[in-house]
C-alpha positions, 0 to 999 in steps of 0.5 A, a space after each residue: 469785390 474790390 480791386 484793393 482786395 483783389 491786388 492783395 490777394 495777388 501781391 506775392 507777400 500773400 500768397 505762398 511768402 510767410 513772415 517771420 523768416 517763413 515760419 508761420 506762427 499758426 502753422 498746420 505743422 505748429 499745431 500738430 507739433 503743440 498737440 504732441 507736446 501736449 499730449 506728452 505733457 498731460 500723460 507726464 503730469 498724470 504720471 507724476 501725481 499717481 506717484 505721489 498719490 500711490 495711484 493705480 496705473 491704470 486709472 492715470 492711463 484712462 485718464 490721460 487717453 481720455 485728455 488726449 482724445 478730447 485735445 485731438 478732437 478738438 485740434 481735428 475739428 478746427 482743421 477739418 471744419 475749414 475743408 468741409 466749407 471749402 468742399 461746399 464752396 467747390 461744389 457751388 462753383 462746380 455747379 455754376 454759382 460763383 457768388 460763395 466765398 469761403 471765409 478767410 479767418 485762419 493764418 495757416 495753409 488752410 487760410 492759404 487754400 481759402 484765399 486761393 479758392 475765392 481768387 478762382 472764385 473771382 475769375 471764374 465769375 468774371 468769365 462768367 459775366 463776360 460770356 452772359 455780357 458778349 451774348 447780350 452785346 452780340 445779340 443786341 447788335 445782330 438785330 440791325 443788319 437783320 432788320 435792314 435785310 429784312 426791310 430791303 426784301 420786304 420792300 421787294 416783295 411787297 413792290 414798293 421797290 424793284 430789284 435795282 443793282 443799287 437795292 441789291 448792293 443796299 442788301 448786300 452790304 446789309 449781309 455782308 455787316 451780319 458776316 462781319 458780326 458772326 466773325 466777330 462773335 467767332 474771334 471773342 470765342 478765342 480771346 484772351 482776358 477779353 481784349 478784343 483786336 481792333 481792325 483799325 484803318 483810315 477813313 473818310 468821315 463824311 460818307 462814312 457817317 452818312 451810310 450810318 444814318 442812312 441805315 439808321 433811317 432804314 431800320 427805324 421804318 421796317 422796325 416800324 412795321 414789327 411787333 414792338 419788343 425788339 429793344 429800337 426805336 420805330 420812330 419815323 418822325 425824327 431827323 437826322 442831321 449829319 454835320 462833319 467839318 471839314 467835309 473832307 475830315 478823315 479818322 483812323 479807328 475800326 469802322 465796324 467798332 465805331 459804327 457800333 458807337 454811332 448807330 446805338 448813339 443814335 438810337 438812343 437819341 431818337 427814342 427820347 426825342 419829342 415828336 418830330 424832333 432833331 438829332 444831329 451827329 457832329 464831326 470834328 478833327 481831334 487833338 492827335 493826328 487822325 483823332 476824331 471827336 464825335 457828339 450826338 444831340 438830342 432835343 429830348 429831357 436830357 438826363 438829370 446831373 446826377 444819372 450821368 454816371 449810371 447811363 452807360 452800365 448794361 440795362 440801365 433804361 434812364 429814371 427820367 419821366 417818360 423817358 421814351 418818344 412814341 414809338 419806342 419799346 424802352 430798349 433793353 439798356 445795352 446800346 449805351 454799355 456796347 457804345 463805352 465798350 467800343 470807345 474804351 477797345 480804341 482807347 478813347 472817351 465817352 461821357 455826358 456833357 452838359 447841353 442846352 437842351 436834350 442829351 448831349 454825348 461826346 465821343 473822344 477816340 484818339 486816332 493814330 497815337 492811341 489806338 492799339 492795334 
């Protein structure tokens, strides 16, 4: 439904507010008020003529029961007909189909009734799609610290590392993300009209982004070991090149969120790399106290002018040829979504932008002046 629809249904002159004063010309009252007039005027005017053609009463009575009836059949039928499709529409919903409307042709309390029965409609499915989008989002996010982990124990249990305090604290830290996460999924379960709160701190960018790409390299090499279907990439050819100016750059956003931006970002970059390819994160200070601006280059196809408005809804894996490096899966089209919903909490900007070569992306976040908390 479109949004001006929607704020019409909403504004206060359509619903519960009638012109004309508050009298409404097609009234449910009006009607029935009509319908007693008329029946009273069908049986005067039978009765008049009988007088004048010496009629018997009893005839004019039938007559005018009759005429009576077939009038409040008909005036019954049009106030009943509108219930029985809402009564439909109500069941559907009760059932979990949010996709039928109840038509809106009436200026009456039933058109009233209907208008209310969609607007309920439309949040009913907008909580919906929110609950379906959240399990996808958080689903999609549990399966890297997961595979970090895994790949850290795998690599003990197979001997290729020991035990060390340092692989220890690299499993821990793993742990302590899919925490967070499960706490984040715990606090979505209490939110309300989907804003989510923002743990917003300062920050030094550098070693920052460097934990970022160092995990990012770790869970491309156990994933390199799976069954493919895991919605990343296995590519261990691809570079990572981490450039922040000045080193000493800091930012003001919640790290977990921004990580969020940065490791699918990157994701998505070294699957549409070409073998042994470059993907380089960049850091600079932004326009605002403690804004950041953040870009991610690729060396792959890039993404045709005219899909970059597409490239960040859910499930959307591209149109260009061959749009995936060896070793990648395809992806299941969440990371870009699950990127622009992390951008738009901290109220900053994310969008395509135009590259030499490659897919060039660009992330704004406003820093201390913007950012709610």
């Amino acid at each position: 439904m479109s949004g001006g629809r929607e704020a019409a249904r909403r504004s206060p002159g359509s619903l519960g507010e009638e012109p004309w004063g508050g009298v409404r010309p097609f009234s449910i009252k009006t009607k029935l008020g009509a319908l007693v007039v008329i029946s009273v005027l069908i049986t005067t005017g039978l009765s008049m003529i009988a007088v004048h053609t010496k009629t018997e009463l009893r005839f004019i009575t039938v007559f005018s029961m009759i005429a009576t009836l077939l009038i409040t059949q008909f005036v019954a039928h049009s106030l009943t007909a509108p219930l029985d499709e809402m009564n439909a529409v109500a069941r559907s919903i009760s059932r979990g189909d949010y996709t039928r409307r109840v038509r809106e042709n009436r200026r009456d309390e039933l058109g009233d009734l209907a208008e209310t029965i969609n607007v309920m409609a439309d949040e009913l499915e907008a909580q919906d799609h929110q609950r379906k989008e959240l399990v996808a989002n958080v689903s999609h996010e549990l399966r890297t610290p997961i595979a970090g982990l895994r790949a850290v124990l795998e690599n003990i249990v197979d001997g290729v590392t020991e035990a060390d305090p340092e692989t220890m604290r690299t499993a821990l830290k793993q742990t302590e993300r899919l925490g967070r996460l499960v706490e984040t999924l715990l606090d979505l379960s209490r939110l309300d009209n989907g804003v989510v709160p923002l743990k917003t701190r300062r920050f030094e960018v550098w070693p920052y982004l460097s934990g970022v790409l160092k995990e990012a390299n770790m869970v491309a090499s156990a994933r390199a070991g799976m069954a493919s279907g895991s919605g990343g990439h296995t590519r261990t050819d691809v570079h990572l090149h981490l450039d922040v100016s000045p080193p000493e750059l800091t930012a003001h956003a919640d790290p977990e969120r921004i990580h969020q931006v940065v490791a699918n970002l990157i994701d998505n970059a070294v699957k549409h790399s070409p073998p042994h390819g470059r993907v380089t994160v960049r850091a600079r200070r932004g326009a605002q106290p403690d804004s950041l601006e953040l870009e991610v280059l690729d060396e792959g196809p890039g993404i045709p002018r005219s899909e970059w408005h597409r490239v960040f809804e859910r499930f959307n894996r591209g149109a260009v040829n061959r749009p995936h490096g060896p070793g990648s899966d395809g992806g299941t089209g969440l990371g870009l979504a699950i990127a622009r919903w992390a951008v738009d909490l901290h109220g900053g900007r994310i969008g395509v932008a135009e590259s030499d070569r490659g897919c060039r992306i660009i992330v704004t976040l406003p820093g201390l002046t913007s950012v709610p908390s």
